[in-house]
C-alpha positions as CSV (number, residue, x, y, z in Angstrom):
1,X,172.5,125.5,126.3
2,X,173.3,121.6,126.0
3,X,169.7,121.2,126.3
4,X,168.8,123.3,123.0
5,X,171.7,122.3,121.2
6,X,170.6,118.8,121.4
7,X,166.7,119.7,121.1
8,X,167.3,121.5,117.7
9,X,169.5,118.4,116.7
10,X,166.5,115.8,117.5
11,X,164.1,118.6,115.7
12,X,166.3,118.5,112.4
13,X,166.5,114.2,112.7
14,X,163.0,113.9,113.2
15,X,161.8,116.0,110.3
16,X,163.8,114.1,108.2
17,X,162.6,110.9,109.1
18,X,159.1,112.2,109.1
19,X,159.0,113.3,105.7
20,X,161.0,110.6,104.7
21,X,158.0,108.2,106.3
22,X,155.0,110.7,105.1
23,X,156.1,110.2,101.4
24,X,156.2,106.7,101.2
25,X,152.9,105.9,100.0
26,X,150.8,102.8,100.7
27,X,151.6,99.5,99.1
28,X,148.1,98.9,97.8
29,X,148.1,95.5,95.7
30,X,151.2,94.6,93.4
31,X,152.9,97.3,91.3
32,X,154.8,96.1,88.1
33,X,157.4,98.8,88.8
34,X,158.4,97.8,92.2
35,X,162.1,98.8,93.2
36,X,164.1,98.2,96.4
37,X,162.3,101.4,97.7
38,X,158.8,100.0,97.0
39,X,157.4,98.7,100.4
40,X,155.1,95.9,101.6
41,X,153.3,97.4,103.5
42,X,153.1,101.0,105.2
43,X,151.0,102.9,107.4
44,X,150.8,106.2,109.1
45,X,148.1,108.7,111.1
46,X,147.7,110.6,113.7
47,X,146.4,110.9,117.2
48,X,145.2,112.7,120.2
49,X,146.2,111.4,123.6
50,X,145.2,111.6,127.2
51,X,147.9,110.5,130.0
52,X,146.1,110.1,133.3
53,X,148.7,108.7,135.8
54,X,147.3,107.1,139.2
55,X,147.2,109.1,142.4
56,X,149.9,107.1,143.3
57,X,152.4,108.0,140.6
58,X,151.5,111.6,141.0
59,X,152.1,111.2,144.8
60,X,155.2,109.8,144.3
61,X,157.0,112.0,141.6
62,X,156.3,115.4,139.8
63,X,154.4,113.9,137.1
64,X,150.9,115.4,136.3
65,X,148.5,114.5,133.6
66,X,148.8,115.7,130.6
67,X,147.6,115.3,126.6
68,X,150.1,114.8,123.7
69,X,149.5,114.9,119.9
70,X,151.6,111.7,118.0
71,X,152.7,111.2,114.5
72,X,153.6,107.7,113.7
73,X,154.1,105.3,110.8
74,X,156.2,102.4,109.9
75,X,157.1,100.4,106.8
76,X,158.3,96.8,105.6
77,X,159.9,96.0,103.0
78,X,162.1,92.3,102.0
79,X,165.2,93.8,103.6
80,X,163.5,95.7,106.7
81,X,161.4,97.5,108.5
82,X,161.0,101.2,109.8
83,X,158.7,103.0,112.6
84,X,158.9,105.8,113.8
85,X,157.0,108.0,116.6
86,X,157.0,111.7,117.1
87,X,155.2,113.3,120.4
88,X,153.9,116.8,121.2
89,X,153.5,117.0,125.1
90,X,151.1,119.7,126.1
91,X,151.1,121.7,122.7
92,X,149.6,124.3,123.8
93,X,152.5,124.6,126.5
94,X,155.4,127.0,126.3
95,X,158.7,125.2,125.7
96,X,160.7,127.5,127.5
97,X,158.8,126.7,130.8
98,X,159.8,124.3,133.7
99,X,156.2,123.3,134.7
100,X,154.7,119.7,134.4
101,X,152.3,122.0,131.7
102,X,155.5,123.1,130.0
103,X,155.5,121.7,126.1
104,X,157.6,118.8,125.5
105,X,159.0,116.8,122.6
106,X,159.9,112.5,122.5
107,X,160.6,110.7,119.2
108,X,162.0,107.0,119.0
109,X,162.9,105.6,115.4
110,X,163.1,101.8,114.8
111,X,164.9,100.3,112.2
112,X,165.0,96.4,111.9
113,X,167.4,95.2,109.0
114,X,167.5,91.6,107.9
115,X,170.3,89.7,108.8
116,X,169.0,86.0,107.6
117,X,165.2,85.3,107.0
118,X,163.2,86.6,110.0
119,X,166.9,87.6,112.1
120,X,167.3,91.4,112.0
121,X,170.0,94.2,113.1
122,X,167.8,96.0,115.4
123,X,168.4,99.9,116.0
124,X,166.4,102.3,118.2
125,X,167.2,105.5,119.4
126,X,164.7,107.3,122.1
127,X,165.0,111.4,122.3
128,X,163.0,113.2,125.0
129,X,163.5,116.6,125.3
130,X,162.4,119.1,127.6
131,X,163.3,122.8,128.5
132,X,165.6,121.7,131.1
133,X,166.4,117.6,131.0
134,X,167.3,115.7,127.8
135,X,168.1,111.8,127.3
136,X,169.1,110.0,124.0
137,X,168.8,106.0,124.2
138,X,170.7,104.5,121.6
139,X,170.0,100.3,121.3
140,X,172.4,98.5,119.2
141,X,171.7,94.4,118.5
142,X,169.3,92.0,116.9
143,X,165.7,91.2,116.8
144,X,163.6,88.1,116.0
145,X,160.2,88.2,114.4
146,X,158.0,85.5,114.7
147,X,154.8,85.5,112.4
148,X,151.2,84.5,112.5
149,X,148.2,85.0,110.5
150,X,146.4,87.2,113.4
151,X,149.7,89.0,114.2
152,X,153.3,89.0,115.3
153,X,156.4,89.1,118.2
154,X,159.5,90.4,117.8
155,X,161.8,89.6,121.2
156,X,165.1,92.4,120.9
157,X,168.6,92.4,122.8
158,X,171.2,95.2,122.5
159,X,174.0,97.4,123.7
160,X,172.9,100.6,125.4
161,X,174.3,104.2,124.8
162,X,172.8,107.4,126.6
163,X,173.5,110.9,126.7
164,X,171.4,113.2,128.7
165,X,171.7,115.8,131.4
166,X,172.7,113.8,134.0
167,X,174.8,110.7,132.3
168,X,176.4,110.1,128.8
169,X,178.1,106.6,128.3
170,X,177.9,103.1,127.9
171,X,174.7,102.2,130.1
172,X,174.4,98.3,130.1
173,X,172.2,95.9,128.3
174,X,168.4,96.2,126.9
175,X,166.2,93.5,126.1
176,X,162.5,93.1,125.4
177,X,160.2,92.6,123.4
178,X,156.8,94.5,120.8
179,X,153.8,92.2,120.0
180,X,150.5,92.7,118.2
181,X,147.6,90.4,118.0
182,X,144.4,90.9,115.4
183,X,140.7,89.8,116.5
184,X,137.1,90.2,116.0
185,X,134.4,90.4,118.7
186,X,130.8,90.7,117.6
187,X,131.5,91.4,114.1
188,X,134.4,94.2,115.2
189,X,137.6,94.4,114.4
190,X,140.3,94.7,117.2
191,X,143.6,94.4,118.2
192,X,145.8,93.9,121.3
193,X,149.5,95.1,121.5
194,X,152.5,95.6,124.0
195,X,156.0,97.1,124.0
196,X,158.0,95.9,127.1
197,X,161.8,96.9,127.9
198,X,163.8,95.7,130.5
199,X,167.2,97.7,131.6
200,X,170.3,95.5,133.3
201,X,173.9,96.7,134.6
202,X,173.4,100.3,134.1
203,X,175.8,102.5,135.3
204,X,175.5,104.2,139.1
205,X,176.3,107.4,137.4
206,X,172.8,107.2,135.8
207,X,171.6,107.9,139.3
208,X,169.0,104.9,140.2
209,X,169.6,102.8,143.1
210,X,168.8,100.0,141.3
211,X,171.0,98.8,138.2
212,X,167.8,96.5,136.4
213,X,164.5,98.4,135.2
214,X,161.5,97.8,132.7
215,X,159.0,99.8,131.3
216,X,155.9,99.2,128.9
217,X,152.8,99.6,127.6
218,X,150.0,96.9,126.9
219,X,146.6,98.5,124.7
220,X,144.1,97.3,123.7
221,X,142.8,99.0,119.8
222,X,139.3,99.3,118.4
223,X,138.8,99.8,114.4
224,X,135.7,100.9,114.1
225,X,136.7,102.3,110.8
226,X,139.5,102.2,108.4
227,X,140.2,106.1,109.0
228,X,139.4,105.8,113.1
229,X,141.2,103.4,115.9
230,X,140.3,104.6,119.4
231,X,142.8,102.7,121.9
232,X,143.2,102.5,126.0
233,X,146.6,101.7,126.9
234,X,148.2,100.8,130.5
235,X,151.4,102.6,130.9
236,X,154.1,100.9,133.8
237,X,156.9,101.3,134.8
238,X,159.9,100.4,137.4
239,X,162.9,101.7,138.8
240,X,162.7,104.0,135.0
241,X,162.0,107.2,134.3
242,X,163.5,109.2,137.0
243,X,162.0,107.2,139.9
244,X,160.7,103.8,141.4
245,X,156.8,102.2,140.5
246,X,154.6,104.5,138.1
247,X,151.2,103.4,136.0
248,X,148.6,105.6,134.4
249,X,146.6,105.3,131.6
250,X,146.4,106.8,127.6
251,X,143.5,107.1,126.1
252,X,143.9,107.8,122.5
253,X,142.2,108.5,119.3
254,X,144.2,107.8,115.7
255,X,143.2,109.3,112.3
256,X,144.9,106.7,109.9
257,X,145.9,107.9,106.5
């Protein structure tokens, strides 16, 4: 029951923020009637993924491959910035099912607010839910963005809050970092990115032996075309979700729109 309850919840957040995201539209050139709501930039699509974890993930845990559908878009703006993710975990899966083919929902917001030139208040909050485990990550602190013409890092630090099946409460520190970086190779565009969080102090009642973790992803994107980005990504992980080691690759394919 606490696992619907706080499914349906996530459901009514994220359609909110989605729609919210999916009207904004694209800040192409300078408009003379740009207000406060007016952004930068913005972008948005949609994608088809593949998860293939290792034999050695698979071995070790329950996890199975599996393919996911992903909204996601983001926004700046002089005050901010906004991203957001939505995932579909085997969509053709029934919800109500306990199988690694069961269907599956995760949807992280990110909201960076400027503090003081390129010092932010940093907020994200991480939902998974599933038919019969849930976990909400709530990060609290400030971010940093440095700039460059070919791209950009933004190193984060912040409180951590959880609820989820298992463990709701104050969960120790997280820190880390995302990162994007623009280039061309034989007349194509690319691009090379990473998200990377590190976990210290949790609490024993969270149920890992070990109190520090990290997770991430490092891709590499090709633009073929403005509408089309194809993308491998290498997905790691330690002492996080659920269990010890675990890698695997994604390989996606965005429509951008």
């Amino acid at each position: 029951m606490q696992t619907r309850k706080h499914f349906m919840t996530t459901l009514v957040q994220s359609t909110l923020f989605i729609s919210i995201l999916f009207n904004i539209s694209h800040a192409d050139g300078v408009s003379t009637t740009k207000n406060i709501l007016t952004p930068n930039y913005s972008f948005k699509n949609i994608s088809l993924n593949y998860f293939d974890w290792s034999q050695k993930s698979e071995n070790a845990t329950q996890k199975r491959d599996f393919t996911y559908l992903e909204l996601e878009g983001g926004a700046g703006w002089d005050w901010g910035e906004f991203y957001i993710f939505f995932d579909t975990e085997n969509p053709l899966g029934k919800y109500e099912e306990s199988s690694s083919d069961a269907q599956r929902f995760a949807f992280k917001p990110i909201a960076d607010i400027t503090l003081y030139k390129n010092l932010a208040l940093h907020i994200h909050d991480y939902n998974f839910h599933s038919n019969d485990y849930y976990i909400h990550n709530l990060i609290t602190g400030v971010s940093y963005k440095i700039v460059s013409d070919s791209g950009w890092l933004r190193p984060f630090i912040g409180s951590h809050y959880q609820e989820s099946s298992y463990y709701s409460g104050y969960n120790g520190i997280m820190a880390g970092w995302t990162f994007l970086y623009n280039f061309s190779l034989a007349e194509q565009k690319f691009s090379l990115s990473n998200w990377h969080e590190m976990t210290f102090a949790r609490n024993e009642k969270d149920g890992y032996a070990n109190k520090n973790g990290l997770q991430g992803s490092l891709a590499l994107w090709w633009h073929p075309l403005t509408q089309i980005t194809t993308g491998l990504q290498y997905r790691y992980a330690d002492n996080e979700l659920g269990s010890a080691t675990q890698e695997g690759f994604i390989y996606s394919v965005k429509y951008n729109f």
